[in-house]
C-alpha positions in Angstrom: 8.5 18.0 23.9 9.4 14.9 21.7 6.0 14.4 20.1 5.7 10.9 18.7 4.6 10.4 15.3 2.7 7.4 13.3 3.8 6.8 10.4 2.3 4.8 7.6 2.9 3.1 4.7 0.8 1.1 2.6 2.4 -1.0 -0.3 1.4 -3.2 -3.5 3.9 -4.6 -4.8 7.1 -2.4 -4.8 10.1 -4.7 -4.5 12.3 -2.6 -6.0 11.7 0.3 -3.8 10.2 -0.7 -0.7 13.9 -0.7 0.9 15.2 2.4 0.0 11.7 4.0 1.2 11.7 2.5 4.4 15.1 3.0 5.5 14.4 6.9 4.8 12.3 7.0 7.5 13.9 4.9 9.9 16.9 7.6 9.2 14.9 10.3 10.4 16.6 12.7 12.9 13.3 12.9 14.7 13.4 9.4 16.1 10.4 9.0 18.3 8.1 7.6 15.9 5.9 4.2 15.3 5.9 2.7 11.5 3.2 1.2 10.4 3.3 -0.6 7.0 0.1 -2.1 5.7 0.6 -4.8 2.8 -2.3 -4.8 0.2 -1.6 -8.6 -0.6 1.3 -8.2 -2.7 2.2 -10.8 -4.9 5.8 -9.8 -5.1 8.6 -10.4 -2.4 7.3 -6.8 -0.6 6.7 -8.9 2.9 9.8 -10.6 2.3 12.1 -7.4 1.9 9.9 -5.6 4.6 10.2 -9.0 7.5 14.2 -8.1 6.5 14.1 -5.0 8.6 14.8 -5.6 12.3 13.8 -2.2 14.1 11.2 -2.2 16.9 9.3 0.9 15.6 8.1 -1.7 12.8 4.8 -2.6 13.0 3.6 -5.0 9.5 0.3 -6.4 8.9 0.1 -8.4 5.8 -3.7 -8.4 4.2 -5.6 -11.3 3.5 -7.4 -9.9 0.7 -6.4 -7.0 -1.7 -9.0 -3.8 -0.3 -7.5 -1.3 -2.5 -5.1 2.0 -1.4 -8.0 3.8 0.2 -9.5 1.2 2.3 -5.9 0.0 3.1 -4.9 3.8 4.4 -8.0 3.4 6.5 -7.2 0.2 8.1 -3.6 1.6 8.3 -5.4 4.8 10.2 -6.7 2.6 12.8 -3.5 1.1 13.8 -1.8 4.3 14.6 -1.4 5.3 18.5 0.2 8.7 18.1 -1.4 12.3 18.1 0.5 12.7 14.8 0.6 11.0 11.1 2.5 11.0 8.5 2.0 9.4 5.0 4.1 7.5 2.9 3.9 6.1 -0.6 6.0 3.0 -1.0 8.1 4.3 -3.7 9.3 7.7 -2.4 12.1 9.0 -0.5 12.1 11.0 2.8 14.8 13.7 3.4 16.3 12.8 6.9 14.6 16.5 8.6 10.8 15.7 7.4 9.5 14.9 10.6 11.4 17.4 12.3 10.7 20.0 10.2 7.1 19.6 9.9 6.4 18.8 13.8 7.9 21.9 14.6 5.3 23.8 12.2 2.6 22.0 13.7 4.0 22.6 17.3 4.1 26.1 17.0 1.2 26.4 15.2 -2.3 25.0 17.4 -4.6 25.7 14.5 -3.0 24.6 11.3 -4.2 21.0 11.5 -2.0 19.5 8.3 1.6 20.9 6.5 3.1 19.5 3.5 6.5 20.1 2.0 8.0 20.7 -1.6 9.1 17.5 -3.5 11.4 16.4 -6.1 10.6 14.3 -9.0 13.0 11.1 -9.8 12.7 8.1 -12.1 13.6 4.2 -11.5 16.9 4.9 -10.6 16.7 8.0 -8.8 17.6 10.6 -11.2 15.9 13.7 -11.0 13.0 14.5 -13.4 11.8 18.2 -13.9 8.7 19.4 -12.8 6.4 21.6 -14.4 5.0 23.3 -11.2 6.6 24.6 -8.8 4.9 25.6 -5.4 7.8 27.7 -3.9 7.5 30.2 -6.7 3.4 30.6 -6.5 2.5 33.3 -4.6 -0.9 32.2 -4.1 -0.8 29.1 -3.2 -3.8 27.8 -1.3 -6.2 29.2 -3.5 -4.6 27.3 -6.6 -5.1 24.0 -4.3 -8.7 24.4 -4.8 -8.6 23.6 -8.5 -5.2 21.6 -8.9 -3.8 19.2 -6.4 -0.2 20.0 -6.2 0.3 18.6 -2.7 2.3 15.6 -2.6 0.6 12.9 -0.1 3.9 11.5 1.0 5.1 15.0 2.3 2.3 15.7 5.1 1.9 15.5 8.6 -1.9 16.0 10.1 -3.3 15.8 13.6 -5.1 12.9 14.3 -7.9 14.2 16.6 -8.6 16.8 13.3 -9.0 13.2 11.1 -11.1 11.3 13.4 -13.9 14.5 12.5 -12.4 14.2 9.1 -13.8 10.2 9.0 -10.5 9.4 7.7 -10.0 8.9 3.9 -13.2 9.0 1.9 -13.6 5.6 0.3 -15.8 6.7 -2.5 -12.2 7.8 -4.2 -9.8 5.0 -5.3 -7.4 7.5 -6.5 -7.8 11.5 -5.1 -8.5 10.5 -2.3 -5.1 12.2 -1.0 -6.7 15.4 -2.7 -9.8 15.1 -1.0 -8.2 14.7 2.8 -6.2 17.7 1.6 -9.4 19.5 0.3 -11.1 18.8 3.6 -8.5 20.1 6.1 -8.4 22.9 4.0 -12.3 23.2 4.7 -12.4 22.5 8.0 -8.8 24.3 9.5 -5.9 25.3 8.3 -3.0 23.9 6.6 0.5 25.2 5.5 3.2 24.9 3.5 6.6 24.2 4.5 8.7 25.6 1.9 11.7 23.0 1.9 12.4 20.0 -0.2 11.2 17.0 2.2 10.0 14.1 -0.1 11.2 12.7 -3.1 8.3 11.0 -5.5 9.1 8.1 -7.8 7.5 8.4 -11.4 8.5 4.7 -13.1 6.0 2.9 -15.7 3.9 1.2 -12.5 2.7 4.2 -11.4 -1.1 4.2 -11.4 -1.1 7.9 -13.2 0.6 6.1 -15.8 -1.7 3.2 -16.4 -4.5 4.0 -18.9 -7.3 2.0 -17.1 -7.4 4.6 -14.7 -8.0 7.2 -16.8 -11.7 7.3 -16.7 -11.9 7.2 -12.9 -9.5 9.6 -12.0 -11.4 12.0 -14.8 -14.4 11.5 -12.6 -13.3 11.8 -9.5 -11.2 15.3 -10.2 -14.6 16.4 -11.5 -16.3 15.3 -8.5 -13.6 17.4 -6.4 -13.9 20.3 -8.3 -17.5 19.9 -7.4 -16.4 19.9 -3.8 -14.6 23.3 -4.2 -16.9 24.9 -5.6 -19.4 24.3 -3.0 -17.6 24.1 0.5 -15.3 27.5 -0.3 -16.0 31.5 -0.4 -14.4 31.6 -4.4 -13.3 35.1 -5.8 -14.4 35.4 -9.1 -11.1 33.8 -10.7 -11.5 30.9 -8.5 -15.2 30.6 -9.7 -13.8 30.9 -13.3 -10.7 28.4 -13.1 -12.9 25.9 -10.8 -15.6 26.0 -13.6 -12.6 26.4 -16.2 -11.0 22.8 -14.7 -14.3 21.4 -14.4 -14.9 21.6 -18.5 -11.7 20.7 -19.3 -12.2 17.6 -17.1 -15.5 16.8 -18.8 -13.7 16.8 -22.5 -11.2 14.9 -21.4 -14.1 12.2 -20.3 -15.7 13.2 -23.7 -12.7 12.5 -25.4 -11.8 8.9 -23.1 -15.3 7.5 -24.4 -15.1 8.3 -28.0 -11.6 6.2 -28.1 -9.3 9.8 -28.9 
């Protein structure tokens, strides 16, 4: 069955890659599919370059106020019609099988409720970047998940009737809050990984990891989900350790932030 997929996009101003974003999913093989792009009231030519696109599939809702990533994935969430959603940073690049690949996972699979693919790093003008982890060569890979978020948001596909139990993306995080959805599927069913390069992320000098005002929150916030780890999951002993292990290391870090280091 041809399974129709939502597909959303929320975007702050990314005029220089909004376009080469979008048309990687509209070139998706799987074609049955709704697009949902939520502007964050960009201040940049974002709706401009989006309005440029002429494809039915296209739905665009320009905010009136700035809410922020999570509370814009959220109002994004309630837009979407279809049984199925996928995720997309306004930056990155889809490989042309994503959706086919990971519906077919899901499809054949009743009680995995989220998959995710491997990624690619690439710069401003798409060359590649190397990456220090990489997931196809872990052997245990949804154990390390529960201290170190690997997952790249852009790459997965969930089941909305799983989300709606999930109460969508948790607005007490401005930042993991990718990390905690995963966290949370992971909890409550099951998720795999689909060992194939699907997604291409963009690192370039407006990335919020790279901004040093966020520091301090995202500090917080991966304590706070380490936290969450350690109390919704049945650790081994070396998951207790590098849960505990992540948490301290988080917590000098913060130490570190506040004396000025």
């Amino acid at each position: 069955m041809d399974k129709r997929i939502s597909t959303l996009m929320t975007v702050f101003n990314a005029e220089n890659f909004i376009s080469q974003s979008i048309k990687s999913i509209l070139s998706q093989t799987h074609k049955n599919f709704e697009f949902i792009i939520i502007d964050d009231f960009s201040d940049d030519s974002s709706a401009k370059i989006i309005n440029e696109f002429k494809d039915d599939r296209i739905k665009f809702f320009k905010l009136e106020k700035k809410l922020g990533r999570t509370k814009a994935l959220n109002y994004g969430l309630k837009k979407c019609t279809s049984d199925f959603i996928a995720v997309q940073d306004a930056d990155d690049i889809s490989e042309s099988n994503r959706f086919s690949e990971s519906l077919r996972i899901l499809n054949n699979n009743q009680d995995v409720g989220l998959v995710f693919g491997d990624y690619k790093l690439i710069n401003e003008t798409n060359s590649p970047i190397d990456k220090k982890f990489k997931i196809s060569k872990e052997k245990n890979i949804f154990s390390i998940i529960k201290y170190l978020n690997f997952v790249a948001h852009s790459s997965v596909l969930f089941k909305k009737n799983l989300l709606k139990d999930l109460q969508s993306y948790d607005e007490n995080f401005l930042y993991a809050q990718d990390y905690n959805l995963i966290l949370r599927f992971l909890r409550d069913s099951k998720i795999q990984f689909i060992n194939k390069h699907l997604i291409s992320l963009r690192y370039h000098k407006n990335n919020m990891s790279n901004i040093k005002i966020y520091k301090k929150t995202r500090i917080i916030e991966n304590i706070k989900l380490l936290e969450f780890s350690r109390k919704n999951f049945k650790n081994n002993l070396k998951e207790i350790f590098l849960i505990n292990f992540y948490k301290i290391k988080n917590y000098c870090k913060l130490i570190l932030y506040y004396l000025g280091v």
